[in-house]
N, C-alpha and C positions, 0 to 999 in steps of 0.2 A: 618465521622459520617453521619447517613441517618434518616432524618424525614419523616415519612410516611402519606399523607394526602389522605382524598377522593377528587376528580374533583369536586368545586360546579356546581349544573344543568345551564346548558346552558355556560357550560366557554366550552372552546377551550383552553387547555394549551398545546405548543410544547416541544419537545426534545431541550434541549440547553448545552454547554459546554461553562461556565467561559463566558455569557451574561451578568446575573444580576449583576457579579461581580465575582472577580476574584478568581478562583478553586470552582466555585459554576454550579453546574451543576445540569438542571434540569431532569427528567424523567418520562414519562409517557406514553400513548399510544404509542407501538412501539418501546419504549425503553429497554435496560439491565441494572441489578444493580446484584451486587454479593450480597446474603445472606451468612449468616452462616449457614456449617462452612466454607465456601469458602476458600481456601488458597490463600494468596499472598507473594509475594518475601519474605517479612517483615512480617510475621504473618499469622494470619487467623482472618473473620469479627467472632464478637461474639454481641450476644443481651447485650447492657447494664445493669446491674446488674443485670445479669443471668437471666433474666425476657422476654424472647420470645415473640413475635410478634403473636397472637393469639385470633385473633376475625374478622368477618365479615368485609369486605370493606366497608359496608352499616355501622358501627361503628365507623370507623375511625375519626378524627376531619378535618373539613374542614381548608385549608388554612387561614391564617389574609387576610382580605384585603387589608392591604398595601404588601403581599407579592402578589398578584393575580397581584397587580398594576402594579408593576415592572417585574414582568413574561409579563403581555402586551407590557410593554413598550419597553422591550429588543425584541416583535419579528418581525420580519424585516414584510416590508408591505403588505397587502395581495394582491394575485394575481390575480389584475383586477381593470380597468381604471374609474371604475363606482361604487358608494356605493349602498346599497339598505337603503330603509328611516328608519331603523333602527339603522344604523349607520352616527354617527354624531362625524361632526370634530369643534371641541369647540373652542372659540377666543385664540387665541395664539398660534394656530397651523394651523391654516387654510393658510397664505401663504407659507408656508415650506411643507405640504402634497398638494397641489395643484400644487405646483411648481416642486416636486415627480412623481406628476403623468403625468405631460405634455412632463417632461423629460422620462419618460416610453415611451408615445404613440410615441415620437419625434424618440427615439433609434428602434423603429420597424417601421419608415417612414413614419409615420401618417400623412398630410401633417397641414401647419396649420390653413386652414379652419375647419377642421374637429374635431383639438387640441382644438379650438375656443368652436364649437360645446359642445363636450364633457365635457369639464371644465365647461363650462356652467352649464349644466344640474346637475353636480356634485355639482356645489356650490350649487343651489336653492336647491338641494333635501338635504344635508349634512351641507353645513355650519349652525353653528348656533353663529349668525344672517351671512345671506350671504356676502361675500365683494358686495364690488361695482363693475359695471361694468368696469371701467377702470384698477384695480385693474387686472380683469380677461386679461382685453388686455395686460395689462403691462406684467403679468408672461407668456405668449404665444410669444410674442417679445423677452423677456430674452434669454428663450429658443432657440429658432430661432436664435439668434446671437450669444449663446455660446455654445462653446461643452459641452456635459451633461457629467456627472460622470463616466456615463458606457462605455465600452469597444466599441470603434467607431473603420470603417474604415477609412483610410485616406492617402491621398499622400503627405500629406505635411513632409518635412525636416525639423530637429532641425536648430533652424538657429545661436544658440552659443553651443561650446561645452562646457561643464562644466569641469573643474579644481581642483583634490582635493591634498588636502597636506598631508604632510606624517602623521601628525596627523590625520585628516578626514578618512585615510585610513587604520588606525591602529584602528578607533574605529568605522568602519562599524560592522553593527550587525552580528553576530555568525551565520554561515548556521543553519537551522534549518532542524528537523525530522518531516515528517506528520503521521506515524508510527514511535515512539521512537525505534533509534537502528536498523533500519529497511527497512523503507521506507524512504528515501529523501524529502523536501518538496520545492515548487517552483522551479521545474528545470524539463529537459528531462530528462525521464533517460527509457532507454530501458530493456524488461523481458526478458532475454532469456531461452528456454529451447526447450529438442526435443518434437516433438508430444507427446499427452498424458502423458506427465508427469507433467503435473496438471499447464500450467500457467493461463490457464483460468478462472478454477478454484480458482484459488486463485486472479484473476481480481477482480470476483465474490463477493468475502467475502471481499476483501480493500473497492469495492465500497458500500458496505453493512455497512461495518464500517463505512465508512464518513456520508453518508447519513443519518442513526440512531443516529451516535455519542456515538458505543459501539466500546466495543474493538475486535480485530480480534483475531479471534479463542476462544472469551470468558477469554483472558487474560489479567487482568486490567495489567498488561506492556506493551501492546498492543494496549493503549487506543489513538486514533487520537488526535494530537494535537489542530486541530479545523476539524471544521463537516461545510459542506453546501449539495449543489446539486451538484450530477454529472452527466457529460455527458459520453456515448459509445457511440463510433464509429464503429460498430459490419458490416463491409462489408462482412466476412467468417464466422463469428462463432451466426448467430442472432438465429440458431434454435434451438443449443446448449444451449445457453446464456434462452432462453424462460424456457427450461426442468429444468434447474440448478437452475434457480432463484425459478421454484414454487417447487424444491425439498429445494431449503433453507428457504422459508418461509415458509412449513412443517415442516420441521427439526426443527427448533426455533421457530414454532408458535408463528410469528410474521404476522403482516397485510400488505400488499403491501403501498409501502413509495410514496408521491409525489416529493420526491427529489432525483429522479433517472427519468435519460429520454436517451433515444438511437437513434441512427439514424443505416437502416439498408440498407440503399442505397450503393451500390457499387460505391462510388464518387472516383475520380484520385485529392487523395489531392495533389499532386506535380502541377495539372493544375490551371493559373492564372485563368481561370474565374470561374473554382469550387470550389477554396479555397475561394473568393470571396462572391460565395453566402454561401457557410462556414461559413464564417465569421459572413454573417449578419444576417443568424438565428442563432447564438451566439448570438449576439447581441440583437437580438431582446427578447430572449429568457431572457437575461439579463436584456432587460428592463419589463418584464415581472415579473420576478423574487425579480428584485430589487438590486440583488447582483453576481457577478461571481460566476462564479462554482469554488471551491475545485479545483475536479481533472476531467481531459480530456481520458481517456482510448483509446486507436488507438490500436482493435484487428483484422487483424495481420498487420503489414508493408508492405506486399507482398500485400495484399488483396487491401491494399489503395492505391496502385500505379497499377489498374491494363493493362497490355501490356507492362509495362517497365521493362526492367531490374534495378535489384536492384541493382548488379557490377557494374553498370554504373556511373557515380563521377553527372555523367549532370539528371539522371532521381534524384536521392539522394538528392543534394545539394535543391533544391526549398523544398522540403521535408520537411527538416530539418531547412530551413529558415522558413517556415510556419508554423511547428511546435513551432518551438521560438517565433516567436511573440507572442505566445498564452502564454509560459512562461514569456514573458514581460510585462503579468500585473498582473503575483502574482499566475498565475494558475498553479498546477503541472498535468505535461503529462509525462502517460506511455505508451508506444509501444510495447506489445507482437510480441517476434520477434522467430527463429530458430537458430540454430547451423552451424555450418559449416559440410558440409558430412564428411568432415576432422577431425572433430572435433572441431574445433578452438571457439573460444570464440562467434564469432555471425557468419551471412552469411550474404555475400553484399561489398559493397563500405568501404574503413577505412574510407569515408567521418561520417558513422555512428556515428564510436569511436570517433571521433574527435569531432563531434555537440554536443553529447549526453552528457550531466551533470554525469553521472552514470549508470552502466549497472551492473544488476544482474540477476543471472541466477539463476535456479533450478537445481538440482542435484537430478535422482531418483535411487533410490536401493530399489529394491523389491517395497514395498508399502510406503515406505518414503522416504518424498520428502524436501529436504534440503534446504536454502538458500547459493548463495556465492555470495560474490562479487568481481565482476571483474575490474568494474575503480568506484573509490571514491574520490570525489578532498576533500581537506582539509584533507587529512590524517584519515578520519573516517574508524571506522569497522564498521561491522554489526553483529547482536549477531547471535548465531546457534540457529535457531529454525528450527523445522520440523516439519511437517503436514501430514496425510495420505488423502485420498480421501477413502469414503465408501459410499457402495449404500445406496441408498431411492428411495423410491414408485418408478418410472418409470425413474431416473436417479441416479444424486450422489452429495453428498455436502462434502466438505474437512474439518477436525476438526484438532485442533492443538494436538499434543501429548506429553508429558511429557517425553517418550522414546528419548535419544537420538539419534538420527543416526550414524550410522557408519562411515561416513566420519569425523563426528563433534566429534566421540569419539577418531578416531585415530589425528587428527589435537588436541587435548588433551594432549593425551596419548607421542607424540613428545615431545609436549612443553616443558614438565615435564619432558623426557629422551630423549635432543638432540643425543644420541650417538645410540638409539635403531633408530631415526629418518632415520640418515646417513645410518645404516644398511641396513633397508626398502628400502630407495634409489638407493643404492648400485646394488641390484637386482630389481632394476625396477617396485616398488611400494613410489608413494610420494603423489596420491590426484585424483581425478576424473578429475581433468583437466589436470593431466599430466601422464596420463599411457602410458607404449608402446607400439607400431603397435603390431597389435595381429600377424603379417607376420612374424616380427623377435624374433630372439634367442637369443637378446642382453640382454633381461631383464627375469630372468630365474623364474619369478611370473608369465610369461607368459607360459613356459613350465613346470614349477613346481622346486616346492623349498622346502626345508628340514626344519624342525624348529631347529634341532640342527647348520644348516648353519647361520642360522638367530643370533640365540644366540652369537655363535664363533665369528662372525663378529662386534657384538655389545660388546664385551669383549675385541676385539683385538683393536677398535676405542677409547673406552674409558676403557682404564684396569682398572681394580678393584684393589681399594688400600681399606686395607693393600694387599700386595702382600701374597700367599699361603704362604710360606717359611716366611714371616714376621709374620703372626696371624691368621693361618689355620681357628679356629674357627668362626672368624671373616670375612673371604674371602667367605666363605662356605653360611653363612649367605645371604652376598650378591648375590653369584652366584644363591642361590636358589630364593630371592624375584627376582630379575630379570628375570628369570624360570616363576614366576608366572605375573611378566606383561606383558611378551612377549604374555604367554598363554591364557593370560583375552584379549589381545587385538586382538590374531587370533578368540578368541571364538565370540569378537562381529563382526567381519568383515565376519567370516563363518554365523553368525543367520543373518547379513544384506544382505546376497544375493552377498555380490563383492568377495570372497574367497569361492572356494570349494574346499575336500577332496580327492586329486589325490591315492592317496597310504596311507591306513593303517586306523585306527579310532581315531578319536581325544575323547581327554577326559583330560581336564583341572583336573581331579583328580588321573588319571593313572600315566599325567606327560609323555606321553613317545615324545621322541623328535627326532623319527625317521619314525616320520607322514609327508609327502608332499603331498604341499597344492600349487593350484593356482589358477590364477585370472577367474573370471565369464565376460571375453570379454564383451558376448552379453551386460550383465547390466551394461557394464560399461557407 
């Protein structure tokens, strides 16, 4: 259900997901909501007793105050060590936001004369009534002696290891989705795909999600689990990245986010003293912020190591050590990576497949672009969705698409007739990740293949019962619907671009099953 309010003059209200309270999500500048008649999984939105939403924003009813209140109070603090004298931090809050703030200045290395300094000035202008001086010294000391909240560098060693029993460890919490079904949340997990086949693009639109706190590709199943700031690491792609971004915020006339920031420095994240200072504009950035980032973006792998070899176990491994740390305090990072010229699942070191939480790749045919996934721990899938990429003004933004893809309808079309499956395979069609060398003539989708061979094969693997001789009218039956998915399923793999028509004309209503068809190499 959605209540619609005007902003009263002079508020500032944020974008939030499940703050004030839990599935309570709020929305406003820069935000999506579906209207009706919007479709979802389960239904479609409709106006409440069929009564439309129809008048003026200038009409609308302004929020209760106590709901303005709690919108304040849920958002996280704002960004900067200093109030202006209109803002005022009232008794019973004055050591906890002072203590916030020093812990800010502390995590970007402010030293603590200068913590000293600044608290100061903040309390006279802000408290109402000021602490006392000693007060101020005391939260500048605290500081100074304990590590702050946010994300620190540090070399110090755990000095006990922790021990958990079989109970503790049967009731750690459930991995979780930061895209339900989709994306992985708090873990590595690498993109793969070849050139231009839209992984960037679709960087693009996840970090657009997070940051807004709408769902990706305008699909409320889509919808991020939680929303903050994200970072890009754009060492290859920052010029790209600039064109996409204001072709997306056309496309959705939406307004540029302050919770998105990039770095476009060509830094060697495998090197100890760049990951370092890495690290501490994280850090600082953090304490700036108030809170970690969401997600870490690393576009491309190759780009952030540059001179090294990526084959290499010793250029990799510090990589991937640095990259985890960053997953070890809650952050998810993804690494847009490439294929193998081979084909193979990624290119590089298997030190990759090994560090990485989860690797998925893109799969393109013709103009859609697929999900798979390649390593999932806990046994999860990932749903089929696809997305095309279409221009706008002087680039292109990716929309999601209702169309299924082709690979996603024969991975289907299998499930449902193992025996038509084995057939496919038999001659050398099972899946985009496993076609054969276009060299050989072992797989005859490669040199072309008959649909009546297709049929024969699938009849002779799983026979049709009744038998002819047993209930002709009956076998007949069968043999014809079989006819007809064999035909529905060459028709979608011919319109997706992976099958073309070697010999004859296909026509799913002719029926004739002495049309040979094979595979489109190139798009594979």
């Amino acid at each position: 259900m959605h209540y619609y309010f005007r902003v009263p003059p002079g508020v500032k209200i944020n974008n939030s997901v499940s703050k004030i309270a839990p599935h309570v999500d709020i929305r406003a500048e820069g935000g999506f909501i579906m209207l009706p008649p919007s479709v979802r999984t389960n239904g479609c939105w409709a106006w409440r007793d069929a009564a439309p939403l129809d008048a003026p924003r200038t009409d609308l009813p302004e929020p209760p105050g106590w709901l303005v209140d709690l919108i304040r109070a849920s958002d996280r603090p704002t960004h900067t060590h200093e109030c202006s004298e209109d803002h005022h931090i009232p008794a019973g809050t004055r050591n906890n936001t002072l203590f916030k703030y020093a812990c800010s200045m502390h995590a970007q290395g402010v030293d603590e004369d200068n913590i000293s300094i600044r608290l100061a000035k903040t309390n006279q202008v802000c408290c109402q009534p000021p602490l006392e001086e000693k007060e101020i010294v005391g939260i500048v000391k605290s500081v100074g002696r304990y590590p702050t909240p946010e994300l620190t560098i540090t070399d110090d060693k755990p000095t006990q290891i922790k021990l958990l029993t079989m109970e503790e460890l049967v009731n750690r919490p459930a991995a979780r989705w930061l895209i339900p079904n989709l994306i992985p949340d708090a873990g590595l997990g690498l993109l793969v795909s070849a050139p231009a086949a839209g992984k960037s693009f679709f960087l693009l639109e996840l970090a657009q999600s997070i940051c807004r706190g709408c769902p990706v590709f305008g699909d409320p199943a889509l919808l991020p689990e939680r929303s903050g700031w994200v970072l890009a690491l754009l060492p290859e792609a920052s010029a790209s990245w600039g064109g996409r971004t204001q072709a997306f915020l056309d496309y959705h006339e939406v307004q540029l986010s302050d919770d998105f920031t990039c770095c476009i420095q060509p830094n060697n994240l495998a090197d100890t003293d760049t990951w370092s200072a890495v690290m501490q504009t994280i850090s600082a950035e953090i304490g700036r912020r108030g809170e970690p980032p969401v997600l870490v973006i690393v576009d491309t792998l190759s780009a952030s190591i540059p001179g090294l070899d990526e084959n290499q176990q010793a250029a990799i491994t510090p990589l991937m050590s640095n990259l985890q740390a960053l997953v070890s305090t809650g952050i998810c990072v993804i690494v847009a990576h490439h294929p193998s010229k081979a084909g193979g699942d990624y290119r590089g070191s298997s030190v990759l497949a090994g560090s990485c939480d989860w690797m998925i790749s893109i799969v393109k045919t013709g103009n859609v672009r697929e999900f798979r996934a390649r390593k999932l721990r806990d046994a999860r899938e990932i749903d089929n969705i696809a997305f095309e990429i279409i221009p706008h003004g002087e680039s292109a933004v990716c929309v999601g698409t209702n169309v299924q893809g082709p690979w996603g309808f024969l991975e289907e079309t299998i499930g449902e007739h193992p025996g038509l499956g084995e057939a496919l395979h038999q001659y050398g069609l099972s899946g985009p990740e496993e076609q054969p060398d276009p060299s050989s003539d072992t797989g005859t989708f490669t040199t072309g293949v008959r649909l009546s061979k297709l049929h024969s094969a699938w009849n002779k693997i799983e026979p049709i019962q009744p038998a002819s001789n047993e209930n002709e009218p009956e076998y007949k039956k069968i043999y014809s619907r079989r006819q007809t998915v064999l035909l529905k399923l060459i028709d979608a793999l011919l319109h997706g671009g992976v099958l073309k028509v070697q010999e004859g004309e296909f026509s799913r209503k002719t029926r004739d099953m002495n049309v040979v068809i094979r595979l489109v190499i190139a798009d594979v």
